[in-house]
NUBAMI-244161 format. One line per 3 residues: their letters; for each residue z, x, y of N, C-alpha, C. Coordinates in nm, 3 decimals, decimal comma. Layout:
A = Z:X:Y:Z:X:Y:Z:X:Y | ...
END
This chain:
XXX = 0,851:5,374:-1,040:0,882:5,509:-1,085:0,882:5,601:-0,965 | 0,966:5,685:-0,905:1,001:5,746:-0,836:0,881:5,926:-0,881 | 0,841:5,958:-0,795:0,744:6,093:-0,817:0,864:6,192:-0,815
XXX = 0,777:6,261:-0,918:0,858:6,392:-0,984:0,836:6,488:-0,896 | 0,955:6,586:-0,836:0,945:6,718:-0,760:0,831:6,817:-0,839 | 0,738:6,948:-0,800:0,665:6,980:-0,872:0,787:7,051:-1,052
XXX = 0,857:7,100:-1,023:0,980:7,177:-1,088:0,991:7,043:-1,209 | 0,999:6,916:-1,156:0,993:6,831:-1,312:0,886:6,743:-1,329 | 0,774:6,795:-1,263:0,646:6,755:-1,298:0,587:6,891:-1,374
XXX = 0,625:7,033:-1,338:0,612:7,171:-1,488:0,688:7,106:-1,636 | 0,810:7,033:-1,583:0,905:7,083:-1,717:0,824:6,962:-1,810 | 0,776:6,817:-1,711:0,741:6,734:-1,815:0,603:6,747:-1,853
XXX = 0,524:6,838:-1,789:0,408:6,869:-1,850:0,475:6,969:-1,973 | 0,546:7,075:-1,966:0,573:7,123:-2,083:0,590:7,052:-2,200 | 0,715:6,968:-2,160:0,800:6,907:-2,284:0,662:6,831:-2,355
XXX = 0,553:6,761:-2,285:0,433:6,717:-2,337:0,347:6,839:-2,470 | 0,348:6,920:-2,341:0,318:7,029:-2,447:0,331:7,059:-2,585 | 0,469:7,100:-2,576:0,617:7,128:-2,717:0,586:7,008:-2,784
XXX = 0,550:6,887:-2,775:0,536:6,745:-2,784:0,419:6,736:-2,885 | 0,320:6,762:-2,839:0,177:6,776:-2,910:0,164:6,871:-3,018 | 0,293:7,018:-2,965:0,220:7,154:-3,063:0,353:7,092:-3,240
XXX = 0,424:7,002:-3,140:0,517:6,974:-3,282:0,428:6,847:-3,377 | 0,394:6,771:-3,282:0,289:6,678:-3,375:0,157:6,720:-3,458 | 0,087:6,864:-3,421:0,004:6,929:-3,490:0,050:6,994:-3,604
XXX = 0,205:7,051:-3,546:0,236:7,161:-3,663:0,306:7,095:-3,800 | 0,378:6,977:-3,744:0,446:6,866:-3,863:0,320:6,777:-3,934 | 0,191:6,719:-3,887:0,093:6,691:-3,930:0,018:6,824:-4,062
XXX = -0,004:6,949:-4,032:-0,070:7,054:-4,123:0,019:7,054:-4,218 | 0,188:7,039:-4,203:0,265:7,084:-4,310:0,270:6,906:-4,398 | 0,234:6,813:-4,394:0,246:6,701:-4,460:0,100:6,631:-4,448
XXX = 0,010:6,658:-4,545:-0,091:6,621:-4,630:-0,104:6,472:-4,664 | 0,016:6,452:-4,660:0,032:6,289:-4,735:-0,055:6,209:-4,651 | -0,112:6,048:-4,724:-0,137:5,963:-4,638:-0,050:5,939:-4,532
XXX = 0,052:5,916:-4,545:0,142:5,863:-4,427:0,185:5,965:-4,348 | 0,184:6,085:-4,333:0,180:6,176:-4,239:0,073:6,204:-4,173 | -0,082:6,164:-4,268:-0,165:6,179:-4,173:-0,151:6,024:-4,100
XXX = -0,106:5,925:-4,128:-0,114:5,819:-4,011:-0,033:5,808:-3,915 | 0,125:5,841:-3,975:0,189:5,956:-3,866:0,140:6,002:-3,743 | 0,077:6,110:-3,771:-0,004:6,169:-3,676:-0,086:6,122:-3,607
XXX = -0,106:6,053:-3,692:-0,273:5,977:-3,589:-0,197:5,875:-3,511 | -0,100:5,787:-3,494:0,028:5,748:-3,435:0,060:5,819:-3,363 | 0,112:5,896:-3,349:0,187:6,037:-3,259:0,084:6,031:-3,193
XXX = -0,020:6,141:-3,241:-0,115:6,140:-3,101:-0,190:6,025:-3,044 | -0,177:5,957:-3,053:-0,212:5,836:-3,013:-0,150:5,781:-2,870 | 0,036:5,848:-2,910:0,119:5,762:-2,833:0,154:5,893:-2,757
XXX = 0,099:6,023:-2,767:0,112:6,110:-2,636:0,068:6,050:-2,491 | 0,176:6,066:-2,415:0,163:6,012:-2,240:0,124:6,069:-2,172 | -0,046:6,140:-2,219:-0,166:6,248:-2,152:-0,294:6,148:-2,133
XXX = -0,382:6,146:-2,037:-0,483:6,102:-2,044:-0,586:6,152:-2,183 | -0,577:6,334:-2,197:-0,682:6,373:-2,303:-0,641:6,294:-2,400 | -0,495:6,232:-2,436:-0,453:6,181:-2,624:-0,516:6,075:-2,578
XXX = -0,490:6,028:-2,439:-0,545:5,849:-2,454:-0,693:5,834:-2,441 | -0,738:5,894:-2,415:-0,939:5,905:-2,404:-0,961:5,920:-2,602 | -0,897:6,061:-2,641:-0,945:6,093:-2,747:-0,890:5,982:-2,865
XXX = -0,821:5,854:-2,874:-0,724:5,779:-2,916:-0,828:5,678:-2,880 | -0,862:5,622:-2,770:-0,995:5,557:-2,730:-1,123:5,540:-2,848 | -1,172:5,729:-2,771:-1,278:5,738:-2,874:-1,273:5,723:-3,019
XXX = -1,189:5,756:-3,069:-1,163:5,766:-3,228:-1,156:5,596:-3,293 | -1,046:5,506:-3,178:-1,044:5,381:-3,229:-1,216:5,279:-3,220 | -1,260:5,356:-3,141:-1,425:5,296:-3,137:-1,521:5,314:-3,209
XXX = -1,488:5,443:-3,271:-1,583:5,536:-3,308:-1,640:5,451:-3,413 | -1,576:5,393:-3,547:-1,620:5,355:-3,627:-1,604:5,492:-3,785 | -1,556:5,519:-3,739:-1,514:5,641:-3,854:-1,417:5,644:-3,898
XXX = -1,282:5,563:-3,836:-1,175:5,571:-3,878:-1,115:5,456:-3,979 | -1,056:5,485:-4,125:-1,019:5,403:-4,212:-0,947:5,251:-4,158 | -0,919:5,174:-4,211:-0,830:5,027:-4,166:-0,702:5,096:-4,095
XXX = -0,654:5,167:-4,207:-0,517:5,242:-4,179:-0,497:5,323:-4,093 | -0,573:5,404:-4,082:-0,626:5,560:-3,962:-0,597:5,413:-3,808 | -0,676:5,318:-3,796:-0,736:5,308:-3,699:-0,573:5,161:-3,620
XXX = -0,566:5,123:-3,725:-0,403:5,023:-3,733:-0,296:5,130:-3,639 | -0,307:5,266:-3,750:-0,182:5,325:-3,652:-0,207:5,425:-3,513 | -0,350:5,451:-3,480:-0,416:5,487:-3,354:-0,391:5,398:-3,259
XXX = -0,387:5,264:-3,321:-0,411:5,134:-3,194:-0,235:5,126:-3,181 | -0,201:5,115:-3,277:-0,011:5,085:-3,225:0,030:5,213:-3,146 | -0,037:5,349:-3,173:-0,018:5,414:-3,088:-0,019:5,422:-2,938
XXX = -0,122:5,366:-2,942:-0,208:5,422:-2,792:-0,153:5,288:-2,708 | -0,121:5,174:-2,722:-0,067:5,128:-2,627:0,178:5,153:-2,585 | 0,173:5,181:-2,528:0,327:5,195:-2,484:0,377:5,155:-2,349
XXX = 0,476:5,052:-2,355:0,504:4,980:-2,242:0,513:5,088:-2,118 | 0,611:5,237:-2,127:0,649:5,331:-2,054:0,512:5,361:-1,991 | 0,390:5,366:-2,048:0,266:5,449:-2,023:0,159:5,403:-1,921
XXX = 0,238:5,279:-1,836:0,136:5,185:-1,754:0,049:5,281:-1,670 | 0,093:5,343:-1,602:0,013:5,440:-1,565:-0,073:5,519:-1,606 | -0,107:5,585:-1,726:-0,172:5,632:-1,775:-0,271:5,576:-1,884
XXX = -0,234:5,424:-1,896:-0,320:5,336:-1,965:-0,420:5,193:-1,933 | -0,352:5,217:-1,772:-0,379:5,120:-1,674:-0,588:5,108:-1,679 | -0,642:5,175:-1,697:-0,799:5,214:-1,671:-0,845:5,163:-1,824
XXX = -0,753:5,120:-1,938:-0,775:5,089:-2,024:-0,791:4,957:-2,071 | -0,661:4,862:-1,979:-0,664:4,759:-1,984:-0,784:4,652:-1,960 | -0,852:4,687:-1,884:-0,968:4,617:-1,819:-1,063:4,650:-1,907
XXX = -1,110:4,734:-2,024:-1,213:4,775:-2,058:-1,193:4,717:-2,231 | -1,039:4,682:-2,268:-1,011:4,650:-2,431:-1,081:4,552:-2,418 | -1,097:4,419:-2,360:-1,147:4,321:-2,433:-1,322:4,321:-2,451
XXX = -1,373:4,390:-2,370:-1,541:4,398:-2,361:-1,539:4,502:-2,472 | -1,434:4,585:-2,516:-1,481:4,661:-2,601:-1,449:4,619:-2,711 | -1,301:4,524:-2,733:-1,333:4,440:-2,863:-1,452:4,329:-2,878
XXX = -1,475:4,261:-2,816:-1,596:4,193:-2,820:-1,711:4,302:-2,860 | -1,735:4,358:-2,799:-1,810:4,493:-2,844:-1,887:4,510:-2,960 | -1,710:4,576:-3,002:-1,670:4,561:-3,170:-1,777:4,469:-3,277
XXX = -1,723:4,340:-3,198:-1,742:4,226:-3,306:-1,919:4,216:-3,312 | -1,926:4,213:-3,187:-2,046:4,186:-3,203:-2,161:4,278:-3,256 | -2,096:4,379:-3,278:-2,191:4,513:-3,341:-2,166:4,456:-3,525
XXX = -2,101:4,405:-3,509:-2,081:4,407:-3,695:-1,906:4,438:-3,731 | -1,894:4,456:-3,639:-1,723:4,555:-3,687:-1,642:4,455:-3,675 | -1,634:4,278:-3,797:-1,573:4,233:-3,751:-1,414:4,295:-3,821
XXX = -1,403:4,329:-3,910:-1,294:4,350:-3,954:-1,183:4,514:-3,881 | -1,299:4,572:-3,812:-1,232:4,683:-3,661:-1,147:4,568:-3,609 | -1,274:4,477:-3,540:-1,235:4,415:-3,414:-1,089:4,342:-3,445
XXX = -1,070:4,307:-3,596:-0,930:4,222:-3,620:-0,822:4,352:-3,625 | -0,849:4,471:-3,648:-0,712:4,552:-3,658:-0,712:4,597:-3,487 | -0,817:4,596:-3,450:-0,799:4,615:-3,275:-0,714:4,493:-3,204
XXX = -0,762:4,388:-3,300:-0,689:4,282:-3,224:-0,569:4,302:-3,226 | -0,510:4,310:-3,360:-0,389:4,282:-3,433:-0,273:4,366:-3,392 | -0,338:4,490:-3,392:-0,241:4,599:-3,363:-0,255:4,706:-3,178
XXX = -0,410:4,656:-3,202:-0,448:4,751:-3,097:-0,392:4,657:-2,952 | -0,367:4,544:-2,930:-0,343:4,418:-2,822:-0,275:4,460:-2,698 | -0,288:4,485:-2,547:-0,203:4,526:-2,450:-0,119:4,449:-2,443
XXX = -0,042:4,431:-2,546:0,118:4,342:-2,509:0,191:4,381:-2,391 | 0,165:4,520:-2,363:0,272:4,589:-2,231:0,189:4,524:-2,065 | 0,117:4,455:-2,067:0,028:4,457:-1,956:0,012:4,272:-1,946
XXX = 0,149:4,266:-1,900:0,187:4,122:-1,860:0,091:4,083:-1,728 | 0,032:4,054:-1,689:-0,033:4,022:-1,585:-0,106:3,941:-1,600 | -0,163:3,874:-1,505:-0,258:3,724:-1,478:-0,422:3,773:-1,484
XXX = -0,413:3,932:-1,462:-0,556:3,972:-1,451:-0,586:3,991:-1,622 | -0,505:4,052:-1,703:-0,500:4,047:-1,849:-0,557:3,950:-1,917 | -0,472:3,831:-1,826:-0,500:3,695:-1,926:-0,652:3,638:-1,924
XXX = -0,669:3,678:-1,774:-0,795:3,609:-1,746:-0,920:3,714:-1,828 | -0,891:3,783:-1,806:-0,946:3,927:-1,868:-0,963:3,852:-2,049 | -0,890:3,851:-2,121:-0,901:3,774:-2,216:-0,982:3,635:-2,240
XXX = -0,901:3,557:-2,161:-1,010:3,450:-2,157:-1,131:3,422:-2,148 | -1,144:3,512:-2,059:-1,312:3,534:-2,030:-1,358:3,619:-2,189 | -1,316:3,677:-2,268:-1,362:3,739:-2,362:-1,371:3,594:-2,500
XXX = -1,252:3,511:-2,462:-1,284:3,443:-2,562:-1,404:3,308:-2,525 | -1,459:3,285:-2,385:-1,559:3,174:-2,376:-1,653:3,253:-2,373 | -1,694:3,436:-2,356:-1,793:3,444:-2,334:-1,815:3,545:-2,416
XXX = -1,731:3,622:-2,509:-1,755:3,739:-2,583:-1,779:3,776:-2,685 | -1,813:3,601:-2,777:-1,879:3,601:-2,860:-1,809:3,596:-2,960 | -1,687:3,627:-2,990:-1,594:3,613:-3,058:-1,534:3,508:-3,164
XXX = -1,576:3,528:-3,271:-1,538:3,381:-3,345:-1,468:3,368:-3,472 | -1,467:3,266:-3,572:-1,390:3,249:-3,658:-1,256:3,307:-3,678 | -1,201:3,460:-3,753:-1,049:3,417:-3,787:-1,032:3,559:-3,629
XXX = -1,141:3,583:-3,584:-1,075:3,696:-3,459:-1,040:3,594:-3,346 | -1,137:3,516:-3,358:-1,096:3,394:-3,209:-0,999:3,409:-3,227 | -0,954:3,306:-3,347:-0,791:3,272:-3,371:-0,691:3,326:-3,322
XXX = -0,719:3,550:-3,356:-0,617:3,569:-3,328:-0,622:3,614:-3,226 | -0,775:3,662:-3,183:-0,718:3,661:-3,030:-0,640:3,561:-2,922 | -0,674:3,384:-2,928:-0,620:3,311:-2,857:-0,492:3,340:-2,899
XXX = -0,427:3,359:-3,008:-0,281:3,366:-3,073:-0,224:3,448:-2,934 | -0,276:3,571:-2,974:-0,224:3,701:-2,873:-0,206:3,692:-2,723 | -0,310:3,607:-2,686:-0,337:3,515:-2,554:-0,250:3,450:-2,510
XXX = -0,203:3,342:-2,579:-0,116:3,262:-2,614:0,068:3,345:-2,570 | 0,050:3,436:-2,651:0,152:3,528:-2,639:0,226:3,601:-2,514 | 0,082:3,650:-2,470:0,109:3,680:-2,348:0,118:3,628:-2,225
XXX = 0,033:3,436:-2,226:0,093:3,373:-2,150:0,213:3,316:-2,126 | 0,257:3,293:-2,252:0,416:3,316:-2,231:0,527:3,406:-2,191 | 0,488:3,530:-2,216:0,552:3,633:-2,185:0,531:3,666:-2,001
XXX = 0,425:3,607:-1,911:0,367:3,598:-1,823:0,451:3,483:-1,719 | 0,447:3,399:-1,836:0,529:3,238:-1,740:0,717:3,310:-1,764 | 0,726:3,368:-1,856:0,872:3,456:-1,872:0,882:3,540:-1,742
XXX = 0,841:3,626:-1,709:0,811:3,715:-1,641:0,816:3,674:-1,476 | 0,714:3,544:-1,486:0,712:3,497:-1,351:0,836:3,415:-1,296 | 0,922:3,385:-1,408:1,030:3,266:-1,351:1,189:3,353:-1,320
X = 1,171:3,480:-1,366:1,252:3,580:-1,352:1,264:3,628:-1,204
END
């Protein structure tokens, strides 16, 4: 990615801006379940460090419904966002293990499921994983899907590398 002059490093902090105040103001006017998951989606998938910390906290927190927390996690990861999600990658799997091991196994499966750095093809990922599944305590149907996801991305990895 080529660095932005300051002139479209203002306009894309704006358009972020306009970005967020339209996802607040379309969220108050639609009540519905699915506008509030909407939203919680949207901000999730804002390309700001504050949405991705506060998108973080919320998916950890333990407060957020199956549903709330499904469309936070599809949010918050986006292939475009490597940069701004990069400090994250290294910290998902100790924090799904985390998860599990606090009791939250059924978090730890929608973290798996939905929340997964598919965008973060790399060898440090995988190993990063691996190491979560011999040592993180992780078992019955989350193993599964974590090796699944694993699995996934070593392919997408051996894709990647032969390119």
């Amino acid at each position: 990615m080529t660095a932005l002059t300051y002139s479209e490093a203002q306009e894309r902090s704006r358009l972020i801006d306009v970005l967020g105040y339209r996802v607040e103001h379309d969220a108050t006017r639609d009540a519905t379940a699915a506008g509030r998951l909407s939203a919680a989606r949207c901000r999730a998938a804002l390309p700001v460090q504050a949405a991705k910390q506060a998108a973080w906290m919320a998916m950890l927190s333990g407060t957020l419904s199956g549903y709330e927390l499904a469309a936070t996690a599809q949010g918050f990861w986006q292939a475009d966002q490597a940069g701004v999600l990069a400090g994250y990658v290294p910290r998902y799997f100790t924090a799904l293990a985390e998860v599990a091991a606090g009791g939250g196994a059924e978090v730890a499966r929608v973290l798996c499921q939905h929340g997964f750095p598919h965008h973060a093809v790399a060898a440090a990922t995988l190993r990063a994983g691996e190491r979560c599944l011999e040592t993180g305590g992780v078992t019955g149907s989350l193993r599964r899907l974590l090796a699944d996801q694993l699995e996934d991305l070593r392919r997408s990895l051996a894709v990647s590398s032969a390119v």
